[in-house]
C-alpha positions in Angstrom: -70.4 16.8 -118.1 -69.6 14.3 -115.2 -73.2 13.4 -114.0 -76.8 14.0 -114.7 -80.0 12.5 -112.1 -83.2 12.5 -113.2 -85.6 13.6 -110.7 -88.8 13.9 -110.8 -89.3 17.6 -111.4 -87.2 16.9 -114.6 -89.8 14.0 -115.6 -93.0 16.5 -114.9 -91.3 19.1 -117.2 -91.1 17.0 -120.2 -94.8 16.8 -119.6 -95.0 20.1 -119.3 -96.2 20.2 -116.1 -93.6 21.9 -114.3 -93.6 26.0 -113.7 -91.1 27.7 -115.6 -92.0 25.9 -119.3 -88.9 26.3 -121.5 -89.6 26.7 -125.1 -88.9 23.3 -127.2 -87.0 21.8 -128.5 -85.1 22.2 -125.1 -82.4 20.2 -123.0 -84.0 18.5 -120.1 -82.1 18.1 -116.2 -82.1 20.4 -113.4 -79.1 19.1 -111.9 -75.6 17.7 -112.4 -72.1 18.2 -112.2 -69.0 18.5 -114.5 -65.2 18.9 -115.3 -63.9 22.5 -116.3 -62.0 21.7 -119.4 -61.7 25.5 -120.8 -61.5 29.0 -119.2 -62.4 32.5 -120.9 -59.6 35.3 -120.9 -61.0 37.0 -118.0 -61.6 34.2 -115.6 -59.8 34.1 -112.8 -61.8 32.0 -110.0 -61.9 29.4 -111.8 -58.6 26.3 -112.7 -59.0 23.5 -115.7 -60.1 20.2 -113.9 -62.1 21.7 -111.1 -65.3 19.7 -110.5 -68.4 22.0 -110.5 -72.3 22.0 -110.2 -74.2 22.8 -112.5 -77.1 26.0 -112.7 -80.4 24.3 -112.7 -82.2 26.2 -116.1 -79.3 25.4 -118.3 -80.2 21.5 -119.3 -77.8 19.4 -117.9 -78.8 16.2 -120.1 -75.8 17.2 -122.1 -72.4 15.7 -122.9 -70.7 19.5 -123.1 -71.7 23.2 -122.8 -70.2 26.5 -122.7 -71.3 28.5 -119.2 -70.2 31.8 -117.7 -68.2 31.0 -114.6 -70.0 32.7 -112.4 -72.6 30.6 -112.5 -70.6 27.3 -111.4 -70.4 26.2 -107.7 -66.6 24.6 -107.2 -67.3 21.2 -105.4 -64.0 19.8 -103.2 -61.9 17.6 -105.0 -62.7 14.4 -102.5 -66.2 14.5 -102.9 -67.3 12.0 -105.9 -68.7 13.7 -109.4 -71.8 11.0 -109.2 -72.7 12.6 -105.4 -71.8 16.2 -106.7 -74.8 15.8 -109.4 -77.3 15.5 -106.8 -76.3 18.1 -104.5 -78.4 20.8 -105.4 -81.7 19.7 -104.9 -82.7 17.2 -102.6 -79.7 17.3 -100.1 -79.8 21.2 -100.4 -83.5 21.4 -100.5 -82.9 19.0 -96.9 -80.4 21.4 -95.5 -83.0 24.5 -95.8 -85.9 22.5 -94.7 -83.9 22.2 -91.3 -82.5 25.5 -91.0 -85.1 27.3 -92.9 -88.4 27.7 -90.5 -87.5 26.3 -86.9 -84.6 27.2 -84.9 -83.9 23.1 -84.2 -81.4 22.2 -81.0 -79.7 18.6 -80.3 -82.4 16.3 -79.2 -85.1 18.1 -81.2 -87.6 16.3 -83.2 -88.8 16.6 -86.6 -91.9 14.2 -88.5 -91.8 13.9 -92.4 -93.8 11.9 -94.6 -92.1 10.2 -97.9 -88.9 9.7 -95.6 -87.9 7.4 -98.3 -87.7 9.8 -101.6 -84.3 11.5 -102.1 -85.2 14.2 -100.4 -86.6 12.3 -97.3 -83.5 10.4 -97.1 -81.2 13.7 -97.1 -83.3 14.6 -94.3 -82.4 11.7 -92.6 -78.5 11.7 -92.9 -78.4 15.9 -92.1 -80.5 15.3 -89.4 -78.7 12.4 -88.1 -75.1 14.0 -88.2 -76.5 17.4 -86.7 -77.9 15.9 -83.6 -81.8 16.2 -84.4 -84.3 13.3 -84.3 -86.9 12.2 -87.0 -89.8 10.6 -87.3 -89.9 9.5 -91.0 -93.1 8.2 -92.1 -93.3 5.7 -95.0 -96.3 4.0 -96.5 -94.2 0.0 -97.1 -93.4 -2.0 -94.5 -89.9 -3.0 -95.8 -88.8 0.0 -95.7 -88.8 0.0 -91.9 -85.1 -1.6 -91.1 -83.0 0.3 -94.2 -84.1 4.0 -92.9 -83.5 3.2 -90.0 -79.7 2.0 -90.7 -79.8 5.0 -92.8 -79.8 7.0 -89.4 -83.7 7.1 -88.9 -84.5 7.5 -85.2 -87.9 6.5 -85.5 -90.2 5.0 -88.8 -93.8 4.1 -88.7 -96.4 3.3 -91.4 -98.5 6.1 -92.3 -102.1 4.9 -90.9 -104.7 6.8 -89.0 -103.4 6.0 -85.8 -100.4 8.3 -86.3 -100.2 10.2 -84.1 -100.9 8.2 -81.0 -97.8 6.4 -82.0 -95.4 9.2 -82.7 -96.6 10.3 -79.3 -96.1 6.7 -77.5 -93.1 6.3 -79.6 -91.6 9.5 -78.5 -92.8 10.2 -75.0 -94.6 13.1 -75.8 -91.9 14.8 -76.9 -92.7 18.2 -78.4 -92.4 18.0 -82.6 -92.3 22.0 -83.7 -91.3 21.1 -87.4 -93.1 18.9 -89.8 -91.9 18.7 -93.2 -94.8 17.0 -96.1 -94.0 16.2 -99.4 -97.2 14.1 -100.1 -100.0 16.5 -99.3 -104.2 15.4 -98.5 -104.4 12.8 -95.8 -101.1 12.4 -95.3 -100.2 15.9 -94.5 -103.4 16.1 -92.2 -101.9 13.4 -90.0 -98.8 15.1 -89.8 -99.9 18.2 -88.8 -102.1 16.7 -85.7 -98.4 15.4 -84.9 -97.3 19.2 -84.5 -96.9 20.5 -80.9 -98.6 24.1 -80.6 -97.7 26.7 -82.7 -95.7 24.4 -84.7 -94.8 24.5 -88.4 -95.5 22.3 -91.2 -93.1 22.8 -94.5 -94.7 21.7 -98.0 -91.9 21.6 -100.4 -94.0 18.0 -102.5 -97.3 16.6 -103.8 -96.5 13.5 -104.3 -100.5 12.5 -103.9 -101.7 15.2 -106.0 -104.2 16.4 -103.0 -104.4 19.7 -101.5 -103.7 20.8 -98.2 -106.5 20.3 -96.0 -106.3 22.3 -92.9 -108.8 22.0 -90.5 -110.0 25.6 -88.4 -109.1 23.8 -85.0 -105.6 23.4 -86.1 -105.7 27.2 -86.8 -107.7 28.8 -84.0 -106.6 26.6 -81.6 -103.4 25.1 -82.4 -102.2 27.7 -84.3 -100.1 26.3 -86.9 -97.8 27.8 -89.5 -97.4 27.0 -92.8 -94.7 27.1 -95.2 -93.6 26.3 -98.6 -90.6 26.0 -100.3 -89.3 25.7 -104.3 -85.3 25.0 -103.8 -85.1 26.6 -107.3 -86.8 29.9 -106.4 -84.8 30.1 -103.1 -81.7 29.4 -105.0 -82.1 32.4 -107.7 -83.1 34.7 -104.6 -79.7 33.5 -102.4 -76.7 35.7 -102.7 -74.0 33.8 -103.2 -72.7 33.9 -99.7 -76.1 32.4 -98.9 -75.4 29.6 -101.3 -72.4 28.6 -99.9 -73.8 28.6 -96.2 -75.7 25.8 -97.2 -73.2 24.1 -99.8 -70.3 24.1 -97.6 -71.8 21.7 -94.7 -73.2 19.8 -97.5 -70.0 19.4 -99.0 -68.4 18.5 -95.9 -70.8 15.8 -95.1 -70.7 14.6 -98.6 -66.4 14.3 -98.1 -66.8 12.1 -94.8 -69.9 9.4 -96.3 -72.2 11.1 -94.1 -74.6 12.3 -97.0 -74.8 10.0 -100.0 -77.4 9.5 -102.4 -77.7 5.9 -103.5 -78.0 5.3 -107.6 -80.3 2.0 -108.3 -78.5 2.5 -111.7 -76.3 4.5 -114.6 -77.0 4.8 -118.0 -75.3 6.5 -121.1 -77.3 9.7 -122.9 -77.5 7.3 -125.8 -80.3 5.0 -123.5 -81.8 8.1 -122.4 -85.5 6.3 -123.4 -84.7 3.5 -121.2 -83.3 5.8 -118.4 -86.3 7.8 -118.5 -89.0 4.8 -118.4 -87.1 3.3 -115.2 -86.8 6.2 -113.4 -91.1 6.7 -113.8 -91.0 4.0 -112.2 -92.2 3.5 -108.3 -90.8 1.6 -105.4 -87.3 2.3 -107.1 -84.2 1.6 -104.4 -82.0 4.8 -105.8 -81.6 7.5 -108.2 -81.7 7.1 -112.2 -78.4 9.1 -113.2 -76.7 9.6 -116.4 -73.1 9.1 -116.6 -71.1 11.0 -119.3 -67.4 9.8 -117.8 -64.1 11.6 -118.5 -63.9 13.9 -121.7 
């Protein structure tokens, strides 16, 4: 092993509140990257030193495991083993978000709320070097100027007054895909954001409050909405489907276009530490494990 985040999703299933419980004791971490450092007699698509990522229900809080190849997504060489570890969820969970529900054009618009979480931030970047615009709503004031040099077109505070200033701020433009990771209040104020017949995408619920859709936005409006569980789309993908969405990723990860930033690395042997400081809010980056060359 190279690399190992820890996301949230890995921090609700050590409480055991995460769907797919795993039967203690078990290995915590959905995501991460490593070395190949042996091959099996019958692998062939494989080479020794070929930097991979991980599945996501093996346990990738590990120094070493033994995996069948297939499995294993080959990352290109020039792309860093700390980025490759955080890949598979939030930047690929970004990349379907965009191409997943709206068929988006250059110029287009899209609102989120939590712009500033991992995900909201691969949102940004994609966006940004596909041509689309975003509205990335954020409840901190100081958070303003750095997604913003992070390739945000637009960021406002997320008050009751939304929407008049998405629509001030944007000329009316039409939005046709809103993407919530907070749910309640917050996702209400996105969705009146919406043009007609727009679509909102929950793939969060980050305030622990339902959806609350009112009948207007229904009857009237005529919303969609959408969910999405990166995990459960990646175990349906073929793996032609996989790659459709790794390769751009991987690309964009190559020129600095899509880069995760890390507030800090610890060894496994800190892991208590690691795991108290990434509970923590208002952090500037990811919480990662580093495991460095075997």
């Amino acid at each position: 092993m190279q690399a190992a985040p820890i996301n949230p999703a890995d921090l609700n299933a050590i409480e055991g509140k995460y769907p797919g419980k795993r039967e203690v004791p078990a290995v915590p971490g959905f995501e991460g990257s490593g070395i190949v450092s042996e091959l099996g007699e019958n692998v062939s698509k494989l080479t020794i030193g070929s930097l991979v990522i991980l599945p996501h229900d093996l346990g990738t809080w590990r120094e070493a495991c033994a995996i069948r190849a297939e499995q294993l997504v080959v990352v290109p060489s020039q792309v860093d083993p700390v980025q490759a570890a955080m890949l598979k969820i939030n930047p690929l969970t970004a990349w379907r978000l965009l191409h997943g529900y709206v068929d988006l054009k250059t110029g287009d618009w899209v609102i989120q709320n939590a712009a500033n979480s991992a995900a909201g931030r691969a949102v940004i970047q994609i966006a940004h070097a596909l041509g689309y615009k975003t509205v990335n709503v954020v409840r901190r004031e100081e958070l303003i100027d750095e997604l913003r040099a992070d390739g945000g077109d637009l960021v406002l505070i997320d008050t009751e007054n939304l929407r008049n200033e998405v629509k001030n701020a944007t000329g009316g433009a039409p939005i046709h895909l809103g993407l919530n990771a907070v749910g309640g209040e917050s996702a209400l104020r996105l969705m009146n954001c919406l043009a007609a017949s727009g679509t909102l995408v929950t793939f969060g619920a980050m305030s622990l409050q339902p959806l609350k859709i009112p009948n207007g936005l229904l009857i009237f409006k005529d919303l969609r909405f959408r969910g999405i569980w990166i995990n459960k789309w990646y175990d349906n993908a073929t793996p032609a489907e996989r790659m459709a969405a790794f390769n751009p990723i991987f690309e964009m990860a190559r020129r600095d276009l899509l880069q995760t930033k890390v507030e800090k690395s610890y060894s496994l042997n800190e892991i208590k530490a690691a795991v108290e400081h990434a509970a923590h809010a208002q952090r500037r980056g990811k919480i990662i494990f580093e495991f460095g060359t075997r």
